[in-house]
C-alpha positions in Angstrom: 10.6 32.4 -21.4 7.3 32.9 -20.1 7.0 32.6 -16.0 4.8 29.4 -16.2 7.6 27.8 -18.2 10.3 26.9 -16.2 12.6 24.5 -19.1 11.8 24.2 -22.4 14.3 22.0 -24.5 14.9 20.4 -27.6 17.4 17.3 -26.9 19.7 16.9 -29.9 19.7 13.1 -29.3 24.1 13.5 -28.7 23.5 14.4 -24.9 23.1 18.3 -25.2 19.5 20.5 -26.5 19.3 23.7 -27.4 16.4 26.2 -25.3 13.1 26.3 -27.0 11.3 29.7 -27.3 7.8 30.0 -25.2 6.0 30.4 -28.2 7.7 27.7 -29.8 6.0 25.2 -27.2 2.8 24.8 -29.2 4.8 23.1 -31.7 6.7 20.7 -29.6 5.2 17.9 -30.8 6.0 18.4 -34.5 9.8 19.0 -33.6 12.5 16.7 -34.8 14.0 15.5 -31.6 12.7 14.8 -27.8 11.2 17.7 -26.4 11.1 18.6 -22.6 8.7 20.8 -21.1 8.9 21.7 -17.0 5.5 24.0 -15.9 5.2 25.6 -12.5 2.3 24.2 -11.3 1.6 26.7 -9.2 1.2 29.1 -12.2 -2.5 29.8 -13.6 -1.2 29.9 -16.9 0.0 26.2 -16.7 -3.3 25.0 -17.1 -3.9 27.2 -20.0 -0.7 26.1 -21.4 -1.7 22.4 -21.5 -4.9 22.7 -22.6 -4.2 25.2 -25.0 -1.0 25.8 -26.6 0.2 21.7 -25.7 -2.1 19.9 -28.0 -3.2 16.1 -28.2 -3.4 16.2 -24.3 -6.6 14.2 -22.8 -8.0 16.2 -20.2 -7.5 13.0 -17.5 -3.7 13.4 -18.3 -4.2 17.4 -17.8 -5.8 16.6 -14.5 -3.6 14.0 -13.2 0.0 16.8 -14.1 -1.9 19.5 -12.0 -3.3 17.2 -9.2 -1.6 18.6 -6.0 -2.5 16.0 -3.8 -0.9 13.2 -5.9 0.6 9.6 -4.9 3.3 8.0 -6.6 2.0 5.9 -9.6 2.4 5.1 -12.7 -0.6 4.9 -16.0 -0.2 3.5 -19.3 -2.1 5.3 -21.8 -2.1 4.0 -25.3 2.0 4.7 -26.1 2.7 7.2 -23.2 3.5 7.1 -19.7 1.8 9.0 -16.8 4.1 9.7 -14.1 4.5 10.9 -11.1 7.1 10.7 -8.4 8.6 12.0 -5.1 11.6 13.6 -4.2 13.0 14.8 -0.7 12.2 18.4 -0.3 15.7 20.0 0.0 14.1 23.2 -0.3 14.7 26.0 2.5 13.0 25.9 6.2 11.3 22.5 4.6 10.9 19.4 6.4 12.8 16.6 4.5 9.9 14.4 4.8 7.8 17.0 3.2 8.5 14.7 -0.2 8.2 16.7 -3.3 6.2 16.3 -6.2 6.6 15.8 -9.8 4.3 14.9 -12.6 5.2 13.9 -16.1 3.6 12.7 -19.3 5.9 11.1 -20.9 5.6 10.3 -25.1 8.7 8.9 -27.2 9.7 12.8 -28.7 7.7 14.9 -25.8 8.0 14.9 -22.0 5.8 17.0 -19.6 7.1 17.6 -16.5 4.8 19.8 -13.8 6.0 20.7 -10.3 5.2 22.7 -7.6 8.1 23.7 -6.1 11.9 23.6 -6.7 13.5 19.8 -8.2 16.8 19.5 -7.9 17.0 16.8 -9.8 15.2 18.7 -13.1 18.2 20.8 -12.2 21.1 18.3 -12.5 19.2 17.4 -15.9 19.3 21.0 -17.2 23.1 21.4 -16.4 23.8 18.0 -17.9 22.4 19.1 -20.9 24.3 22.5 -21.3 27.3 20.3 -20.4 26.6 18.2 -23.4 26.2 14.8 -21.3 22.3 14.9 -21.1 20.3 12.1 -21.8 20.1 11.4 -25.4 16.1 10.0 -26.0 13.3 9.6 -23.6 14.7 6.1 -21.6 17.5 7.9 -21.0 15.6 10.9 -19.4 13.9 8.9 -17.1 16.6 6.7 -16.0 18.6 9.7 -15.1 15.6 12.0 -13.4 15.1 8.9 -11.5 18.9 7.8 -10.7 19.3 11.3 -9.3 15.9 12.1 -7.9 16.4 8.7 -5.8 20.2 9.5 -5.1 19.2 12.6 -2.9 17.3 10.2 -0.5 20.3 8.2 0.8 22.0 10.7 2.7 18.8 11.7 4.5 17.6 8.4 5.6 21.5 7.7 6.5 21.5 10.5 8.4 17.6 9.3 10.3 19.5 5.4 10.4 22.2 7.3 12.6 19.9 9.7 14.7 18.0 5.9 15.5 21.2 4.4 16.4 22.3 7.3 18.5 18.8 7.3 20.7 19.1 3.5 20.6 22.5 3.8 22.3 21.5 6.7 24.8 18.2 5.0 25.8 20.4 1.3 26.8 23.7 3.4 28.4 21.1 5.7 30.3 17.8 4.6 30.4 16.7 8.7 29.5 12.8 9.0 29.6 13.5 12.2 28.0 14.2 10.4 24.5 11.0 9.2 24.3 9.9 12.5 22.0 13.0 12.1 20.0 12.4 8.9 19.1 9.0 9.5 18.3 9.9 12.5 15.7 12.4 9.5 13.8 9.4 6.7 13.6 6.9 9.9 12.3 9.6 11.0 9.9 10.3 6.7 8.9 6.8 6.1 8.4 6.0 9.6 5.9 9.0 8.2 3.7 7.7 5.3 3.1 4.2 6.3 2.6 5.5 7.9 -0.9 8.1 5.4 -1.2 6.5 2.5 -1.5 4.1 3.1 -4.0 7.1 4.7 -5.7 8.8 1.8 -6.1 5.6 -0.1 -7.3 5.2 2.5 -10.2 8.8 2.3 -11.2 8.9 -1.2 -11.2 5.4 -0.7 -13.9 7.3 1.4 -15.5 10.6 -1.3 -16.5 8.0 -4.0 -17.3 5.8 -1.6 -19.6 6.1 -2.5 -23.3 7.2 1.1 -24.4 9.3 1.1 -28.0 11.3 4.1 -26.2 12.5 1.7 -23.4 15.4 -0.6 -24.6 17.0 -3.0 -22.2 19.6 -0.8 -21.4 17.2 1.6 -19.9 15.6 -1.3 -18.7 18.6 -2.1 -16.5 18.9 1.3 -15.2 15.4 1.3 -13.9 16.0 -2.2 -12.3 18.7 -0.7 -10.8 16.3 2.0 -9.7 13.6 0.1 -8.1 16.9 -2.2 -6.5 17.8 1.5 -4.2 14.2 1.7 -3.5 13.1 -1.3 -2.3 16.4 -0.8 0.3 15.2 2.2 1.2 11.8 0.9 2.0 12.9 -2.2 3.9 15.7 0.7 5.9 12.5 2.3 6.5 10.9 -0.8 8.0 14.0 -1.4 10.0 13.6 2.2 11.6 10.4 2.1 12.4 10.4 -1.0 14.2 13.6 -0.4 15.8 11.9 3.1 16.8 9.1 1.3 18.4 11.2 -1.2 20.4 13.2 2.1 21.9 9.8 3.5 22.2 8.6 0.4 24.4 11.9 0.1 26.1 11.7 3.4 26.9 8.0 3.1 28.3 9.4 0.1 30.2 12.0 2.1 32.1 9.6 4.6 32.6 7.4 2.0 34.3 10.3 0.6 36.5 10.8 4.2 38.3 7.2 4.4 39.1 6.9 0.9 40.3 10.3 1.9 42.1 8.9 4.9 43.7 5.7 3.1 44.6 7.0 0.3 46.4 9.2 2.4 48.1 6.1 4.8 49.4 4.2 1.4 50.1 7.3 0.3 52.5 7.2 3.8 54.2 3.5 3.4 54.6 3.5 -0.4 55.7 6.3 0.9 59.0 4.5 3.8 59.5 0.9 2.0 59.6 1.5 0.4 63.1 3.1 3.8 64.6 0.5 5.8 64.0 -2.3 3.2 65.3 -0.3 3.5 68.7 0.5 7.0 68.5 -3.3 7.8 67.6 -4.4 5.6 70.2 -2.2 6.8 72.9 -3.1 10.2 71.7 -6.9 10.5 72.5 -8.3 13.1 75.4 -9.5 10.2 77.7 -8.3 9.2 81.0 -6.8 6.0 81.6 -3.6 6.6 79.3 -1.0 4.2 80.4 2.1 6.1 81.5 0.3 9.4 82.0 1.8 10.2 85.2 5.5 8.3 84.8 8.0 10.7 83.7 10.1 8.5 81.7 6.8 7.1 79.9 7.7 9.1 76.7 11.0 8.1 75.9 9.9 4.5 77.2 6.9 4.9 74.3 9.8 6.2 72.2 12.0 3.0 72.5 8.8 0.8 72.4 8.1 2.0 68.4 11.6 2.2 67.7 11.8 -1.6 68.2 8.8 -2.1 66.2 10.3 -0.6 63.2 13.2 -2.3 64.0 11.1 -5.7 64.1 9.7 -4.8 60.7 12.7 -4.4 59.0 13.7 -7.6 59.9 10.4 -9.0 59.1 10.7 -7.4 55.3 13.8 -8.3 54.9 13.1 -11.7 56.1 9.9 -11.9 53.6 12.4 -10.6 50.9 10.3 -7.2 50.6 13.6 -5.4 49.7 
């Protein structure tokens, strides 16, 4: 099988499919049973391939597999589907909310698939297949590539629920400033989910209501089922974020507190200290006629003097309620 081509299968309609050969693909859509094609996308010779050995393909569908930059969606055109979803990216040293992207073109006895990097969930399809409990017809194949491309998101926005909760927890036991770039990182990660997610569930929820012959009401279900997990995962999502934000404020709030704390407290020092250092400034200028200049116990007599006005203002603040 050439690079470019990274599955090429005839489905047998039973649940299994036996591998098509490369040069075999220009033919796929005279064979007698579904066919599924997955292209690396990252390949040169994917292009060539749709344009060239994949025939009846319009050059908007050939554009819209090979789009890198591409949002959820889905197009019907004439009796075909144009697809394209998001996965988690699972991949190595990725970033979960890095979301994955897959492209399909999707015909009653041909499916398209183009992807840049590595879906698991073409994967589990693939091994399903060799297992003999593949999908049996083109419903089928989407139901399951959606069932299991969906399935892989639940553990990871679990798993960003919990690290909410957890910060939640901290920031109301300890009131730790220091979360505030932790919770930051989980309301960045909530809101790149549901930027593909939602339009994700809007193109599944196209694709149910379509009037495709190759979607019974069993696949039908699934799909309902489908869009079901999704719009819980967006309204999770909405939960996160907002909770995020109210940490984030609460945070900012306790934050706020300290310094207000530590400024009153510096405004108390400098409201006792205001009336000492009048007196000691004016006692301290180079000028005769000092008071107490030539009495030996003048100092400590000064001494006792501001000692009692500090004592006077504490009563005086405590009085007013200052502290």
């Amino acid at each position: 099988m050439s690079d470019h081509v990274l599955r090429a299968y005839l489905l047998d309609g039973q649940g299994g499919a036996s591998a098509l050969p490369s040069d075999h693909i220009s033919k796929a859509d005279r064979a007698d049973g579904l066919v599924w094609i997955h292209l690396d996308g990252n390949d040169t010779a994917a292009t060539r391939c749709l344009e060239d050995e994949i025939s009846s393909l319009d050059p908007f569908i050939i554009g819209a597999l090979l789009d890198e930059e591409s949002r959820p969606r889905m197009t019907q055109i004439g009796h075909g589907a144009l697809l394209v979803l998001r996965g988690v990216n699972l991949n190595e040293n990725e970033d979960p909310e890095d979301m994955v992207s897959i492209c399909l073109w999707v015909e009653e006895t041909r499916i398209v698939m183009v992807s840049r990097t590595r879906i698991r969930a073409a994967g589990d399809i693939e091994a399903r297949l060799l297992a003999g409990g593949g999908p049996r017809d083109t419903g089928h194949f989407l139901s399951m590539l959606c069932e299991r491309l969906f399935a892989r998101m639940e553990p990871i926005l679990t798993a960003l629920d919990d690290r909410a909760d957890d910060i939640e927890e901290q920031v109301l036991e300890q009131s730790n400033p220091d979360l505030r770039g932790a919770i930051t990182d989980v309301r960045i990660q909530a809101i790149m989910f549901r930027r593909y997610m939602a339009p994700q569930r809007e193109a599944i929820d196209h694709l149910r209501m379509a009037d495709f012959e190759w979607l019974n009401n069993t696949h039908r279900r699934h799909l309902q089922e489908v869009y079901n997990h999704l719009t819980r995962y967006v309204e999770d999502l909405d939960a996160i974020r907002e909770r995020a934000q109210i940490v984030k404020d609460e945070i900012a709030h306790v934050q706020a507190d300290r310094l207000n704390k530590h400024m009153y407290i510096l405004s108390m020092i400098a409201a006792i200290f205001m009336p000492l250092g009048f007196l000691t400034g004016l006692l301290g200028i180079n000028v005769a006629g000092i008071p107490g200049a030539e009495f030996g116990y003048a100092f400590w007599i000064f001494v006792g003097m501001l000692s009692l006005i500090v004592a006077l203002q504490l009563l005086l603040f405590k009085w007013l309620k200052w502290f």
